[in-house]
TILUMBA-759045 format. One line per field, with one value per residue (C-alpha): residue number from 0; residue in one letter; y, x, z. Coordinates in steps of 0.02 Angstrom, whole numbers, plus 50000, padded with zeros to 5 digits. Example, Ala and Ser with C-alpha at 12.3 -4.5 7.8 and 13.67 -1.06 7.14 Angstrom:
REM TILUMBA-759045
resi = (0 | 1) .
resn = (a | s) .
v = (49775 | 49947) .
u = (50615 | 50684) .
w = (50390 | 50357) .
END
This chain:
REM TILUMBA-759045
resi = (0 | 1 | 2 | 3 | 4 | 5 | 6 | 7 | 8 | 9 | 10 | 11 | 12 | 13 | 14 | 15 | 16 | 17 | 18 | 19 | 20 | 21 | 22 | 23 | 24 | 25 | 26 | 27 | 28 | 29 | 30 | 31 | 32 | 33 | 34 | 35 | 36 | 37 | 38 | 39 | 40 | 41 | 42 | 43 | 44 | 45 | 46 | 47 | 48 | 49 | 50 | 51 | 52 | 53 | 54 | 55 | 56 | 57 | 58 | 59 | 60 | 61 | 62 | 63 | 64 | 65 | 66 | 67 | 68 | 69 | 70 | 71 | 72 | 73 | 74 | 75 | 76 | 77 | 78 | 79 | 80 | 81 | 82 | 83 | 84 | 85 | 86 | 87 | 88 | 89 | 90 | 91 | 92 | 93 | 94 | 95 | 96 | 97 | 98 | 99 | 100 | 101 | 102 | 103 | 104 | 105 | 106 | 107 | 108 | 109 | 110 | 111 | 112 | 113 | 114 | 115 | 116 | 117 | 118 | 119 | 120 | 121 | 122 | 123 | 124 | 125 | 126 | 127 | 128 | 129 | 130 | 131 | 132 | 133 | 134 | 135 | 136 | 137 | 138 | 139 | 140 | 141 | 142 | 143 | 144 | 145 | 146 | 147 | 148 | 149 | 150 | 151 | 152 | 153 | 154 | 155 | 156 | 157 | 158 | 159 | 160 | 161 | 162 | 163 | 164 | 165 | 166 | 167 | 168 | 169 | 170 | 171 | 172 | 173 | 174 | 175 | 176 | 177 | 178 | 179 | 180 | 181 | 182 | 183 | 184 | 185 | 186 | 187 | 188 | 189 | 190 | 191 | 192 | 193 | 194 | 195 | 196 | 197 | 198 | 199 | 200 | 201 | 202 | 203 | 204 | 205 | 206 | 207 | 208 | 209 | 210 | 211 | 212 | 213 | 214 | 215 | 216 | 217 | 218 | 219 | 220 | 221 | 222 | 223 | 224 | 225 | 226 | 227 | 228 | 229 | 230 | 231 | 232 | 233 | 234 | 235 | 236 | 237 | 238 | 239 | 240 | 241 | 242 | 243 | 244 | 245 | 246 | 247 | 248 | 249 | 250 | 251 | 252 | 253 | 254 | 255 | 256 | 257 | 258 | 259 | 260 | 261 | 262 | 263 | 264 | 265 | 266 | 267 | 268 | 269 | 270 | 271 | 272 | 273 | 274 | 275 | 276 | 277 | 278 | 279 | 280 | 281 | 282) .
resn = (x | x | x | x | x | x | x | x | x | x | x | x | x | x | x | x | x | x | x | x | x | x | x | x | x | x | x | x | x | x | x | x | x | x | x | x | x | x | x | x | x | x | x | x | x | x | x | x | x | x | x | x | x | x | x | x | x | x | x | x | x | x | x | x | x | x | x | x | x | x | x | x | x | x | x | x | x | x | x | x | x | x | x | x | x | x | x | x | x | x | x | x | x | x | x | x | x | x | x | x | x | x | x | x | x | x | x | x | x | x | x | x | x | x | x | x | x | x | x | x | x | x | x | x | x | x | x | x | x | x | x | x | x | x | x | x | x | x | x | x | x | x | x | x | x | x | x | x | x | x | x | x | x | x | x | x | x | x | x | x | x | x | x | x | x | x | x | x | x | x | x | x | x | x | x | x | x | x | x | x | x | x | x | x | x | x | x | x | x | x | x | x | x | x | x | x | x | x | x | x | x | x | x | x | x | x | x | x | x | x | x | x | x | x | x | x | x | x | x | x | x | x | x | x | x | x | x | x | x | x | x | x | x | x | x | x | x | x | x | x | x | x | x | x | x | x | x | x | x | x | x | x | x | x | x | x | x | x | x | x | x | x | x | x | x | x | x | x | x | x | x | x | x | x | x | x | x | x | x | x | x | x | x) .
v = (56170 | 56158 | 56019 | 55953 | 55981 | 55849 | 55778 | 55688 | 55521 | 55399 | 55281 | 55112 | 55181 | 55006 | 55095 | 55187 | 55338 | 55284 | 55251 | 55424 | 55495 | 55416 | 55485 | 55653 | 55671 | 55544 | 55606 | 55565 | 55405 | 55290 | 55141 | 55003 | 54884 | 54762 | 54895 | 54976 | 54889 | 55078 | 54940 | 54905 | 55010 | 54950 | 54951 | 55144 | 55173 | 55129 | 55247 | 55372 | 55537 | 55643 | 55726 | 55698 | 55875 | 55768 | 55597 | 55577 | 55443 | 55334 | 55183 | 55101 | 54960 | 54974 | 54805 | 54882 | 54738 | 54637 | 54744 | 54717 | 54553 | 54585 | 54735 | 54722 | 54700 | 54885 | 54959 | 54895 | 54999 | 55140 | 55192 | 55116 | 55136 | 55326 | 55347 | 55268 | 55360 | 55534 | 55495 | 55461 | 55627 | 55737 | 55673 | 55714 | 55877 | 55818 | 55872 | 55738 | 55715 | 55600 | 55539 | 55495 | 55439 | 55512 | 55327 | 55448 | 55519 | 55428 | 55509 | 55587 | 55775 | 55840 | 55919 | 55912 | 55869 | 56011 | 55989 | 56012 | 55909 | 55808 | 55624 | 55503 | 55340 | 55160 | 55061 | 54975 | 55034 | 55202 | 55220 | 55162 | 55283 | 55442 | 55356 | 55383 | 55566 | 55596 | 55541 | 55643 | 55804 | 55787 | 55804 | 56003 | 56004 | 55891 | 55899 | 55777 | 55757 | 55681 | 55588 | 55472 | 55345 | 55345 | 55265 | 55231 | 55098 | 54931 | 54876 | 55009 | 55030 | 55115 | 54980 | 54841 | 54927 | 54928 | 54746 | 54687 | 54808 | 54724 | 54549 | 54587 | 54586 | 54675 | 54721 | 54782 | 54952 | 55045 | 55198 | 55280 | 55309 | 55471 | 55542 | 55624 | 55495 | 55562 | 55511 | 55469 | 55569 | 55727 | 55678 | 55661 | 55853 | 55928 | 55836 | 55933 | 56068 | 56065 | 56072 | 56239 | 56291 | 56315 | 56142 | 56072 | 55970 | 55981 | 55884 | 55863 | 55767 | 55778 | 55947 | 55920 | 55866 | 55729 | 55570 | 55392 | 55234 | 55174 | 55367 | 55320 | 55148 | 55199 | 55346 | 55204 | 55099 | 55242 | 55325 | 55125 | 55124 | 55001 | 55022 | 55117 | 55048 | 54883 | 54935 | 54914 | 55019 | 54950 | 55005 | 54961 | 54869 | 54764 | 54749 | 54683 | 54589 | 54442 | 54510 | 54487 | 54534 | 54702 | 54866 | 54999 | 55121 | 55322 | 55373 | 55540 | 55529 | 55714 | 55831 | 56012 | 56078 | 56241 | 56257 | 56185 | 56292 | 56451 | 56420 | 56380 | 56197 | 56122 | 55947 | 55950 | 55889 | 55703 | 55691 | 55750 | 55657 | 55484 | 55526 | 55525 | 55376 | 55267 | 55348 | 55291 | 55143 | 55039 | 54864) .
u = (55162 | 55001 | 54916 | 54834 | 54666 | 54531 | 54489 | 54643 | 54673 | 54858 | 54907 | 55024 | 54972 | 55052 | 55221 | 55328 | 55302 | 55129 | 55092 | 55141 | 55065 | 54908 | 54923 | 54960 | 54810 | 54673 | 54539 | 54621 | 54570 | 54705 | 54737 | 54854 | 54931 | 54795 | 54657 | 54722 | 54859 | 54917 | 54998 | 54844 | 54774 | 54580 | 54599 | 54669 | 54535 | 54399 | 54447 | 54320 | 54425 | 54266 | 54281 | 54459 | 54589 | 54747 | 54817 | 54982 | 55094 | 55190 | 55175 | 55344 | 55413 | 55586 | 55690 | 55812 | 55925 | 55787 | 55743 | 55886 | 55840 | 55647 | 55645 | 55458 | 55406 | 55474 | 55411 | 55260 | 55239 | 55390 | 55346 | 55163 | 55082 | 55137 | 55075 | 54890 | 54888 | 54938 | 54797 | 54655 | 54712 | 54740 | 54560 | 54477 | 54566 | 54655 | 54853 | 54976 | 55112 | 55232 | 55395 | 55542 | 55724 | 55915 | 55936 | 55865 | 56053 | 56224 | 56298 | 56448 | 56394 | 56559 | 56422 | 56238 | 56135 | 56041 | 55850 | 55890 | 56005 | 56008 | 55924 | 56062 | 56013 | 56139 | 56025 | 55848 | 55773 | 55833 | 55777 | 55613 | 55598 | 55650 | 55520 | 55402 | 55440 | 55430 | 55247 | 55209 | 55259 | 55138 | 54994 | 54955 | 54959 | 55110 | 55247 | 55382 | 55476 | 55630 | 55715 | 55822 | 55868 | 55680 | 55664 | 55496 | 55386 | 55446 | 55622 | 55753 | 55911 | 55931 | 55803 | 55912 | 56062 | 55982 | 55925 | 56116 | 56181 | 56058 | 56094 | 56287 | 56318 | 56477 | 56434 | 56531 | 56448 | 56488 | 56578 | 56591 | 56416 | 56353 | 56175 | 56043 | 55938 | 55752 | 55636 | 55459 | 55349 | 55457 | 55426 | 55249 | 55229 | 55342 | 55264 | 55092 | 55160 | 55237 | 55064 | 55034 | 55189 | 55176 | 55182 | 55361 | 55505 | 55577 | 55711 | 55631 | 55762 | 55809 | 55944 | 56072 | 56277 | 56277 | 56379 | 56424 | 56292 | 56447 | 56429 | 56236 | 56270 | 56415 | 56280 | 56142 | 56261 | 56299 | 56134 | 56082 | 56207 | 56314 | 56500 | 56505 | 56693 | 56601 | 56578 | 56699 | 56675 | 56707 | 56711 | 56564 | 56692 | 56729 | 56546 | 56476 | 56608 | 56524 | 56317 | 56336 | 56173 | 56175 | 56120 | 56250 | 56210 | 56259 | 56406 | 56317 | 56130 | 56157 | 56016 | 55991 | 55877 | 55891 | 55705 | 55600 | 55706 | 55659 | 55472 | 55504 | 55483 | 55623 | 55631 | 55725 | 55912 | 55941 | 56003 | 55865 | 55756 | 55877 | 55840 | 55673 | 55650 | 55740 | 55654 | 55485 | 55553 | 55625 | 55619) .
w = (54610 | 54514 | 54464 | 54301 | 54247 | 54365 | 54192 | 54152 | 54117 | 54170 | 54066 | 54122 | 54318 | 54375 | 54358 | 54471 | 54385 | 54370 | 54530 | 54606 | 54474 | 54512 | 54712 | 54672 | 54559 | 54631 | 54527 | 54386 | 54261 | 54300 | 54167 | 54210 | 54081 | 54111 | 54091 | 53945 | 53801 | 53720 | 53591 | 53528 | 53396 | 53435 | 53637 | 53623 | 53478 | 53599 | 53742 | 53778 | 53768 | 53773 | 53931 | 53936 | 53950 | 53971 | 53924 | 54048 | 53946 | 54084 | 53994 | 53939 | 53867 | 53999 | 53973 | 53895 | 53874 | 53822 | 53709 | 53599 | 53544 | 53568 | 53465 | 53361 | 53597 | 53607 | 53457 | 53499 | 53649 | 53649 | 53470 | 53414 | 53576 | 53571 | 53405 | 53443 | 53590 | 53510 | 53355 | 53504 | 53593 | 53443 | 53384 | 53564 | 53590 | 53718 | 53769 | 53774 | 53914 | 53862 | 53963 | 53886 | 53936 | 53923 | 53817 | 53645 | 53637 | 53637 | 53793 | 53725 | 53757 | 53874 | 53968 | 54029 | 53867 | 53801 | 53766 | 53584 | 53565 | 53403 | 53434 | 53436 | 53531 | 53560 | 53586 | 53535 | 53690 | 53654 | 53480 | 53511 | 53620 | 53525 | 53366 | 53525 | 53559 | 53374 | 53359 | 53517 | 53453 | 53316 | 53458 | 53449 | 53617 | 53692 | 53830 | 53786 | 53973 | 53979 | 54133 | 54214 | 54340 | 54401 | 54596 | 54637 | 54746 | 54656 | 54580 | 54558 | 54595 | 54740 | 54818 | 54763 | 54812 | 55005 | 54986 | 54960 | 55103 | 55218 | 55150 | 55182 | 55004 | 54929 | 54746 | 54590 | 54510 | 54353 | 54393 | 54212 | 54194 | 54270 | 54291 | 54420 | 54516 | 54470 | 54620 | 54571 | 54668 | 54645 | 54455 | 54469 | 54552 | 54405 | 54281 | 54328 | 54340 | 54174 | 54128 | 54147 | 54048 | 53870 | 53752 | 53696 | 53746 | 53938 | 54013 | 54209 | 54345 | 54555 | 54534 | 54620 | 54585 | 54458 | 54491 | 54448 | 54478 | 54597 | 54686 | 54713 | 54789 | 54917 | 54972 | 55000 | 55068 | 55185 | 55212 | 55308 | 55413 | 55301 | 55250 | 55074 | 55059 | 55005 | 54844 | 54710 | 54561 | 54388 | 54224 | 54085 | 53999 | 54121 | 54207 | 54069 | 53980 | 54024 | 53975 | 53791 | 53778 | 53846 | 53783 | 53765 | 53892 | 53889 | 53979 | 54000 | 54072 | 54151 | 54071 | 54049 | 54176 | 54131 | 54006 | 54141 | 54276 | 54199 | 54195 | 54404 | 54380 | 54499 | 54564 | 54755 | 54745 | 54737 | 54921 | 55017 | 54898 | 54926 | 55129 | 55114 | 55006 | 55115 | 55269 | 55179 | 55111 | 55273 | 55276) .
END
């Protein structure tokens, strides 16, 4: 795959996304959360964009069940931060990339989502988020990539779903929620390569069959030598009957592929991916 331009700059590098980001493109400027707030409309102001071809948007606010009751904490960053960041780059001359999430639509599409499809988010997490791909768009130049179920070095699922296996602990998963696990690195690569593909909106995960968040955990269960039979799958009704404070999630995170697909930008499938993580990724 190609890569980006050498004069690009990453913003919220801390990430997981930002992180393999940042090692796939090591001359690239990369900005943590400390270095650069993207909430703040003087701290983005003050960026020297001068030499800059690219501004790679990997900053998030991602709590999402926080998020419902610390709404103006999302805004800030899923919808705000986008918008100071797309005024710096469209002043500079500078491309945006900007990564979104399945959470803009409601998850009732009987099939994979197309990249069209009408906005149509549950959740405050989710709607600051498609406010966010809104503001990117007006960026002449802008690549609005959509994903899911990122794994990455730090916290995500399939990491805690290994940490329980190895702690001998038998946990409940949702099993009506279905998706593609989207591994970072793999991201990272089809992200610059997206790049050289003309401006617009992509949807960008692992290929490979979709299946339930209970599916993924039995297969890392499995995959570390543990018994996959120790996980009983629930329902979202029932798993979070007792997390009043939960964001509704989408039933359906499973995108269309096919746009980025036919400009030969394909992530591996999820299971070679899921080997290799948890090759890399041992205890």
């Amino acid at each position: 795959m190609a890569s980006l331009p050498p004069r690009a700059v990453i913003v919220g590098a801390g990430g997981q996304l930002g992180q393999a980001l940042t090692a796939a493109l090591p001359g690239a400027r990369a900005l943590t959360s400390a270095d650069l707030d993207i909430g703040s409309p003087d701290q983005v102001a003050a960026l020297d964009l001068s030499d800059v071809d690219i501004v790679v948007n990997a900053a998030a606010y991602t709590a999402v069940d926080r998020a419902e009751t610390d709404r103006a904490a999302a805004w800030r960053v899923n919808a705000g931060g986008v918008a100071n960041l797309a005024r710096a780059a469209t002043a500079a001359g500078a491309g945006l990339v900007h990564v979104s999430t399945e959470y803009v639509f409601d998850g009732t599409a009987p099939g994979p989502i197309p990249v069209d499809a009408a906005l149509s988010p549950l959740s405050v997490y989710g709607a600051s988020k498609a406010a966010g791909e809104l503001v990117a768009a007006t960026v002449p130049r802008h690549w609005v990539v959509r994903t899911s179920w990122v794994v990455g070095a730090g916290g995500n699922f399939v990491a805690t779903m290994r940490r329980l296996a190895e702690r001998g602990v038998a946990p409940s998963v949702v099993d009506d929620q279905f998706g593609r696990p989207t591994f970072a690195d793999d991201l990272a690569a089809g992200l610059l390569a997206l790049v050289d593909r003309p401006p617009g909106v992509y949807h960008l995960t692992n290929g490979g069959e979709p299946l339930s968040w209970a599916d993924l955990a039995r297969e890392v269960f499995r995959r570390t030598g543990h018994d996959p039979g120790a996980i009983t799958a629930v329902g979202s009704d029932e798993y979070f009957a007792d997390k009043p404070g939960a964001a509704p999630r989408p039933a359906n995170s499973v995108l269309d592929l096919g746009r980025a697909a036919a400009l030969g930008v394909e992530l591996p499938e999820w299971p070679a991916s899921l080997a290799r993580y948890l090759e890399g990724s041992r205890p």
